[in-house]
N, CA, C and O of each residue as an XYZ file, in Angstrom:
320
protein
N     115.495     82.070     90.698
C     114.077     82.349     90.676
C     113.844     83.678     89.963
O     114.773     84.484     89.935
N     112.626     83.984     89.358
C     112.575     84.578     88.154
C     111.964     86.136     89.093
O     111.929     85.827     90.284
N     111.543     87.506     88.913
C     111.271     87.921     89.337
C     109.652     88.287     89.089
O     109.230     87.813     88.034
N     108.812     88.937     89.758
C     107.674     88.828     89.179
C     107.472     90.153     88.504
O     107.791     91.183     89.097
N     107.031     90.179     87.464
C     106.831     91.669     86.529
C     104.955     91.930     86.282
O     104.154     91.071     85.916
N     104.778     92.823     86.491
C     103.278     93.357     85.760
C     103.365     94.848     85.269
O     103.943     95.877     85.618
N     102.624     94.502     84.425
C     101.841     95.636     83.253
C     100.674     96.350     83.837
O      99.527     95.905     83.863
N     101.202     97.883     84.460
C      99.637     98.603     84.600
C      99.412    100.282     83.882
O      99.929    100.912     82.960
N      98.667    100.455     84.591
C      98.801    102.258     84.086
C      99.464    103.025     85.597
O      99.643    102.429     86.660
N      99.683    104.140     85.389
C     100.511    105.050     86.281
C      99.166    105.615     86.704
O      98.307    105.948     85.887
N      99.014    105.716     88.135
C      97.222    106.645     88.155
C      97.668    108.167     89.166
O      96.929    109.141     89.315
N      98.859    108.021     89.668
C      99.375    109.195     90.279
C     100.995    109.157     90.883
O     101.644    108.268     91.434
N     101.300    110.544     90.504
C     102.936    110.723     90.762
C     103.378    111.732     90.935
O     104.292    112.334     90.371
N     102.217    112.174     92.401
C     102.826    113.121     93.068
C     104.412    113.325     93.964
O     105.347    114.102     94.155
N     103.867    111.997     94.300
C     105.210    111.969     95.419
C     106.711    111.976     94.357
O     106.721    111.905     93.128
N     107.942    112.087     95.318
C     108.784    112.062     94.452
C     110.143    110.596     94.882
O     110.751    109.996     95.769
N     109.866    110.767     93.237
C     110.782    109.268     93.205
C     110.204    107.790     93.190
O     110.758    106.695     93.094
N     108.569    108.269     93.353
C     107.771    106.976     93.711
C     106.128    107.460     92.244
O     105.802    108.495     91.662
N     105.733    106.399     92.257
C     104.354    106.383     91.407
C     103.771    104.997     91.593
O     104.373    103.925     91.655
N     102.309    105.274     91.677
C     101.293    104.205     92.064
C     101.022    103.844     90.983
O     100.765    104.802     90.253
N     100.942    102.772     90.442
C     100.494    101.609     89.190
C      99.282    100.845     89.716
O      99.258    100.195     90.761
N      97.827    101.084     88.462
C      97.176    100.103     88.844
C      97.005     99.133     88.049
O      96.774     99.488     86.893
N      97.039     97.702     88.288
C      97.198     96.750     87.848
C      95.279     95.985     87.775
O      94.687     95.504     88.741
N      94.809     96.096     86.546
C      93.641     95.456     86.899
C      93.426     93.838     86.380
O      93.957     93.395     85.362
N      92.640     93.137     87.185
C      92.975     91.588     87.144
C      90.996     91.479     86.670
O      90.054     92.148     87.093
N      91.044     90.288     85.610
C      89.444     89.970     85.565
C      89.592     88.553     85.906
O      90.491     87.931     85.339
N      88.776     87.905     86.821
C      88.216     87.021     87.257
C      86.456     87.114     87.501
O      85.661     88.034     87.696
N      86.351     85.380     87.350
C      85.114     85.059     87.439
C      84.685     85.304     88.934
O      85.460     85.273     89.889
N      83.274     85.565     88.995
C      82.375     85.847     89.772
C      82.483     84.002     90.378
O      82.311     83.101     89.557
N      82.761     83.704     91.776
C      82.814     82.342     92.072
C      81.321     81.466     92.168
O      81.407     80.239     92.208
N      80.317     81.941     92.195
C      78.952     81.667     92.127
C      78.458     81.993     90.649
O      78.703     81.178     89.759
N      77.892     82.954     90.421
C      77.788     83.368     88.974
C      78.592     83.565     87.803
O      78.105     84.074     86.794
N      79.894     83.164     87.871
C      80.719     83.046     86.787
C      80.784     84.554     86.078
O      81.506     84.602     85.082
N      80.226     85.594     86.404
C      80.495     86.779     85.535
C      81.645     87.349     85.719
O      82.366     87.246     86.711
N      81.875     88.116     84.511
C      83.558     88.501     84.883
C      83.646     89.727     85.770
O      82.778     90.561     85.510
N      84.507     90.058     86.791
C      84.422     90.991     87.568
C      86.515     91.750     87.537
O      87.637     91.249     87.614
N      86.069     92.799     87.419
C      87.317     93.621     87.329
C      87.864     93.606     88.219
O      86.915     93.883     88.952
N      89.116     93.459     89.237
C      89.492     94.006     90.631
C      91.147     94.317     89.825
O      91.954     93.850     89.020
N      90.857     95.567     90.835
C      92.282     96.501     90.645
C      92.756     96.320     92.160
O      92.177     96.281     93.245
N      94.387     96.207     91.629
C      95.096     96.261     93.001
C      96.121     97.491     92.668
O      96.459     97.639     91.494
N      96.616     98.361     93.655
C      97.756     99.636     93.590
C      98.886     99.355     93.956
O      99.045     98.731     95.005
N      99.852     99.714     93.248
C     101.254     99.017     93.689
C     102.395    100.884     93.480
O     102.504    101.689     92.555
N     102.976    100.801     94.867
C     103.546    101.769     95.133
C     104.677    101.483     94.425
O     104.937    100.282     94.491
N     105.771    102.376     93.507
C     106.465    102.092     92.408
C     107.934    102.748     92.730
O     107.833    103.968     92.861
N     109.065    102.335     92.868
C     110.172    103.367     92.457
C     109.909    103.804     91.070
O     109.433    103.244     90.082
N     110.396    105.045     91.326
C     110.901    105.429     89.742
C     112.053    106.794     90.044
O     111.897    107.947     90.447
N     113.237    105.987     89.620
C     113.610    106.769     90.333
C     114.333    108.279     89.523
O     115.146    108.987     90.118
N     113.872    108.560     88.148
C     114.108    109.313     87.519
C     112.897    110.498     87.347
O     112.771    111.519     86.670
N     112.324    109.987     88.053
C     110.305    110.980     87.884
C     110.182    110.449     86.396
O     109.059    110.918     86.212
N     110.348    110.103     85.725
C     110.140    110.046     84.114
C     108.491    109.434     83.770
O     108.028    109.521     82.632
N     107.715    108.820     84.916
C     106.397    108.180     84.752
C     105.714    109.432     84.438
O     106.458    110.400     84.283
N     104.514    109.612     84.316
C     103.325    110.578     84.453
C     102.505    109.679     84.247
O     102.649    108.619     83.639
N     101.133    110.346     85.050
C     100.014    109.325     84.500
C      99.483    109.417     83.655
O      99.631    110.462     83.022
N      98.536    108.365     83.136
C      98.545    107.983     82.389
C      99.188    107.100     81.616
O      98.758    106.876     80.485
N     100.527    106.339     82.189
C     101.549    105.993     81.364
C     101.037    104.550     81.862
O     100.403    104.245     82.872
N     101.780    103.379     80.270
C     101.455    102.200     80.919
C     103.202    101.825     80.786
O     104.112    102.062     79.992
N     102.989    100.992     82.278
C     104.610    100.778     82.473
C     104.874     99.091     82.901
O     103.996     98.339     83.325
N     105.936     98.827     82.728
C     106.198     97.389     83.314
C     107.016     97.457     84.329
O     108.094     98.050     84.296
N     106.400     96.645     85.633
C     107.307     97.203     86.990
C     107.617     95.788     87.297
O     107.007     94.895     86.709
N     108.847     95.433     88.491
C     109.364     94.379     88.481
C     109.675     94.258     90.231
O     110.136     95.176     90.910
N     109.372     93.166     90.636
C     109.761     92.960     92.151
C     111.132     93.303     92.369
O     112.022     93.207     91.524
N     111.294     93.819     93.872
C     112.739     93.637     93.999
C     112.709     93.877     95.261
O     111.543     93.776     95.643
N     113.709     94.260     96.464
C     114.123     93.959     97.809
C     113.068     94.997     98.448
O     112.449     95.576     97.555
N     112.665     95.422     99.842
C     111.779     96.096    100.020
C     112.896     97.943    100.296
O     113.787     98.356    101.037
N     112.055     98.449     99.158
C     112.670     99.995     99.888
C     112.143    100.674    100.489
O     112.828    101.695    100.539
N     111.061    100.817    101.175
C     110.203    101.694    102.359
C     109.410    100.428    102.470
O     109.611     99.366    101.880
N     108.093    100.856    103.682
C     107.458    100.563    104.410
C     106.283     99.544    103.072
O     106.079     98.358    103.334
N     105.805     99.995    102.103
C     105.281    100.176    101.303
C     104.884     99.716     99.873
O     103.930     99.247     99.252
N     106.866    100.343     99.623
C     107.464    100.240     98.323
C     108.104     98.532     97.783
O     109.078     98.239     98.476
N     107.881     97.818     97.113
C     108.986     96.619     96.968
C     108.732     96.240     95.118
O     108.726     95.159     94.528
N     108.562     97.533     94.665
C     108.438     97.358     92.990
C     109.472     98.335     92.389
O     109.698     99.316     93.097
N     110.179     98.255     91.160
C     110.595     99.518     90.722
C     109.724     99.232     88.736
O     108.926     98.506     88.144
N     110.595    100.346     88.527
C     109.972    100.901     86.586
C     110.691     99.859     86.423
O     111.803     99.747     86.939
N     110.203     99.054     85.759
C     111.324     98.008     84.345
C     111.593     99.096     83.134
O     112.694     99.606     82.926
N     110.360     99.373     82.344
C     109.997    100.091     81.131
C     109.126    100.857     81.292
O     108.355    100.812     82.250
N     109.084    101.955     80.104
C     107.874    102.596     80.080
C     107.248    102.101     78.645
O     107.783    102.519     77.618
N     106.115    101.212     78.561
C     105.641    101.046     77.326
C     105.146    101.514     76.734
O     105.220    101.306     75.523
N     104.010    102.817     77.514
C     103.483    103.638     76.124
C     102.993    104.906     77.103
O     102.710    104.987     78.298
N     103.034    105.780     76.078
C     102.782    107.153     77.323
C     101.796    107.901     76.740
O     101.523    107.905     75.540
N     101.098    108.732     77.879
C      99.827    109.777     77.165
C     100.077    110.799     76.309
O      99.148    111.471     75.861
């Protein structure tokens, strides 16, 4: 089974060893069909600090490491 990967931006990386990615999804409005933005936050290993925000990164499922955490960095695709 394949793992699941998404593409977001880095929006903070204070903590260490970890960075929050937000991932924004557009779907239709289920009544009015308009498109509506929803962002979800995904708590990130990284375990080199190498993110900053601003950065857009590709993160990838994997076993759970804290309470929280169950993503790490795949890549960093493009940085500020």
């Amino acid at each position: 089974m394949a793992k699941k990967e998404r593409v977001g931006v880095v929006v903070s990386d204070k903590m260490d060893k970890t960075i929050v990615v937000a991932i924004e999804t557009r779907v239709p409005h289920p009544k009015y069909r308009k498109i509506m933005v929803r962002t979800k936050r995904y708590k990130v290993h990284d375990a080199d600090n190498k993110c900053s925000v601003g950065d857009r990164v590709r993160i990838q499922e994997t076993r759970p490491l804290s309470r929280d955490k169950n993503w790490i960095v795949a890549e960093v695709i493009g940085t500020k």
